[in-house]
C-alpha positions in Angstrom: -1.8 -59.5 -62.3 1.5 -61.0 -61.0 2.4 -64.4 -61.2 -1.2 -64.9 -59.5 -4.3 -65.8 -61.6 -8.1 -64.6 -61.0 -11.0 -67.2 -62.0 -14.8 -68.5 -60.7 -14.5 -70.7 -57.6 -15.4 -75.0 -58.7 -16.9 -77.1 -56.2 -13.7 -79.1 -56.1 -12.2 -75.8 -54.5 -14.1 -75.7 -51.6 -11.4 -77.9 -49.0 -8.8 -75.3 -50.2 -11.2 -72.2 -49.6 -11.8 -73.6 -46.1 -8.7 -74.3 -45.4 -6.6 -71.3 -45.8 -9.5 -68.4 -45.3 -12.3 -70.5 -42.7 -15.6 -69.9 -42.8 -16.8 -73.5 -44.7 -20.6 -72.7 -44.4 -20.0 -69.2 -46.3 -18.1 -71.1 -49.2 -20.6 -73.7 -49.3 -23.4 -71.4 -49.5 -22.1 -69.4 -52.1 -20.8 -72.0 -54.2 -24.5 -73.0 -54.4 -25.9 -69.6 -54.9 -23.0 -69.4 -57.6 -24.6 -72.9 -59.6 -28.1 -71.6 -59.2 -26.7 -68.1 -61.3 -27.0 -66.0 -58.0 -23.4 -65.0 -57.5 -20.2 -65.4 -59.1 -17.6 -66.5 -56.3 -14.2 -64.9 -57.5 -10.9 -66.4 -56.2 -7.4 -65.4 -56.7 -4.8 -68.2 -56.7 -1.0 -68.9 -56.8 0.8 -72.1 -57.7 -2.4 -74.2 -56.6 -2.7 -72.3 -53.3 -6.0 -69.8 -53.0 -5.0 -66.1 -51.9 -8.3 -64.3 -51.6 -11.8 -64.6 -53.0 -14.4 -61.8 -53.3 -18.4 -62.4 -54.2 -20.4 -60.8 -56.9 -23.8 -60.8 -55.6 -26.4 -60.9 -58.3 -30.0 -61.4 -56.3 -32.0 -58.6 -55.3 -30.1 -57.0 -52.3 -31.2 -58.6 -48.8 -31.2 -54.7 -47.3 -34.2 -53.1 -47.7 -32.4 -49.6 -48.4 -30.3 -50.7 -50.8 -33.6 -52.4 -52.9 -34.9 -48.9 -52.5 -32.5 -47.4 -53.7 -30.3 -49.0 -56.1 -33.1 -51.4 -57.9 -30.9 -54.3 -60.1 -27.7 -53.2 -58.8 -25.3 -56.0 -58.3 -23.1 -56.0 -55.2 -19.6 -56.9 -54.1 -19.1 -58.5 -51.1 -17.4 -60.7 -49.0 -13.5 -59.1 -50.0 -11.3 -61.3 -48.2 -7.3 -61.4 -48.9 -5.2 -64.2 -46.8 -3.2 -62.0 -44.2 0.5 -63.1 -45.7 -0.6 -61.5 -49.0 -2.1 -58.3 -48.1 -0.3 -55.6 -49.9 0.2 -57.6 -53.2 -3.0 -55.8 -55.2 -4.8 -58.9 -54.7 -8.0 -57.2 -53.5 -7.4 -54.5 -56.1 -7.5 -56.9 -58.9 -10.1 -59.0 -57.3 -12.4 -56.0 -57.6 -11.5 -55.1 -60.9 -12.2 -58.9 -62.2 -15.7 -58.4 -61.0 -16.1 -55.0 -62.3 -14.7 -56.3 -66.1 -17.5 -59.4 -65.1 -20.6 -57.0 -64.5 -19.5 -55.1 -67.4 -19.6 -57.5 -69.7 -23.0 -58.5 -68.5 -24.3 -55.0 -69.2 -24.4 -53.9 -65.9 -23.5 -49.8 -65.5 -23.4 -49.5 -61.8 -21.9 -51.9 -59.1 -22.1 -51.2 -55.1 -20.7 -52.2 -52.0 -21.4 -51.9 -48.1 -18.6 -51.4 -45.8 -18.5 -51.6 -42.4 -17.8 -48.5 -41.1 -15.0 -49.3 -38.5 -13.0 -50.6 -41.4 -11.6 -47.8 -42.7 -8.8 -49.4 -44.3 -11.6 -51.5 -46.8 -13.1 -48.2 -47.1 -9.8 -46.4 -48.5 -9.4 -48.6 -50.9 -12.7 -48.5 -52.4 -12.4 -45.0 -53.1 -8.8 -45.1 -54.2 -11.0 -47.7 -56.6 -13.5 -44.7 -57.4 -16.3 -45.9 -55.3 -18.0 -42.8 -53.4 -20.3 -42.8 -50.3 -24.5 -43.0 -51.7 -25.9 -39.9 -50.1 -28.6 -42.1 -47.9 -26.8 -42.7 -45.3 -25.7 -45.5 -43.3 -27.2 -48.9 -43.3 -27.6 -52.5 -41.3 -26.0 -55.3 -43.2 -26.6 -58.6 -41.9 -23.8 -61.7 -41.5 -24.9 -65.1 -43.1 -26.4 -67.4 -40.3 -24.8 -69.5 -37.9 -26.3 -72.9 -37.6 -28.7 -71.6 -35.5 -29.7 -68.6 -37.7 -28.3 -66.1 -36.0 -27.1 -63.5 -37.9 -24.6 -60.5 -36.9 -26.0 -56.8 -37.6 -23.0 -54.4 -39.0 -23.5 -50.6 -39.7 -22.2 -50.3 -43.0 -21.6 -47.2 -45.5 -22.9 -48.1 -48.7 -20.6 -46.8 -52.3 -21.5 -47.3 -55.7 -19.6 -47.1 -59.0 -20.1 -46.7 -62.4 -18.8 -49.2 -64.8 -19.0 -46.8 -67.9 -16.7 -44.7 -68.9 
């Protein structure tokens, strides 16, 4: 993994979080998902500094398609790499930390949603072996503002499987 290192966000790492990648009522909800066992919040760091974080979503899915259809499936979400290290395989081993964590935990499958004008997420989840589910395409919803509102994305849902 570089000279970088891949391990659970702490509490104490939520100023640094906000910080360098925004979005402080995102962290702070899923660091409390995270200490109620909903989630695991995974964050890639460097000399102290945080690089990029993904989540590991382990509650039933919020999307009523992806309950349907892929019952007990854990997600991935929320990939997010700071723009000066893009490029460095931090979102690739990101991904793979949580896929060697649901693994462990007995998990066979993993999915995803991506939203569909982001092609660039997209490519690399398939150069990661994820492939399109053959339902078609989805709303995702954004985590609330402090109002409640929440953002609707079309998303393409892809699913691994974490045996070989």
């Amino acid at each position: 993994m570089g000279d970088w290192t891949v391990r659970p966000a702490r509490l104490e790492d939520l100023a640094s979080l906000t910080w360098r990648l925004g979005q402080g009522r995102y962290f702070t909800d899923r660091l409390d998902r995270q200490s109620r066992g909903l989630g695991v919040l995974l964050t890639a760091w460097r000399a102290g500094v945080v690089l990029g974080v993904v989540y590991v979503w382990l509650e039933i899915a919020e999307e009523p398609e992806i309950r349907r259809h892929l019952p007990d499936t854990p997600l991935i979400t929320h990939l997010e790499v700071h723009p000066q290290h893009r490029g460095e395989g931090i979102g690739r081993g990101l991904i793979g930390k949580a896929e060697e964590l649901l693994a462990r935990e007995g998990h066979r499958s993993v999915a995803l949603a991506v939203e569909v004008n982001n092609g660039a997420a997209a490519n690399l989840y398939k150069s990661l072996g994820f492939r399109n589910w053959r339902h078609g395409l989805i709303n995702c919803y954004s985590l609330g503002d402090v109002n409640g509102h929440r953002r609707v994305e079309v998303c393409a849902v892809m699913t691994k499987s974490l045996t070989r």
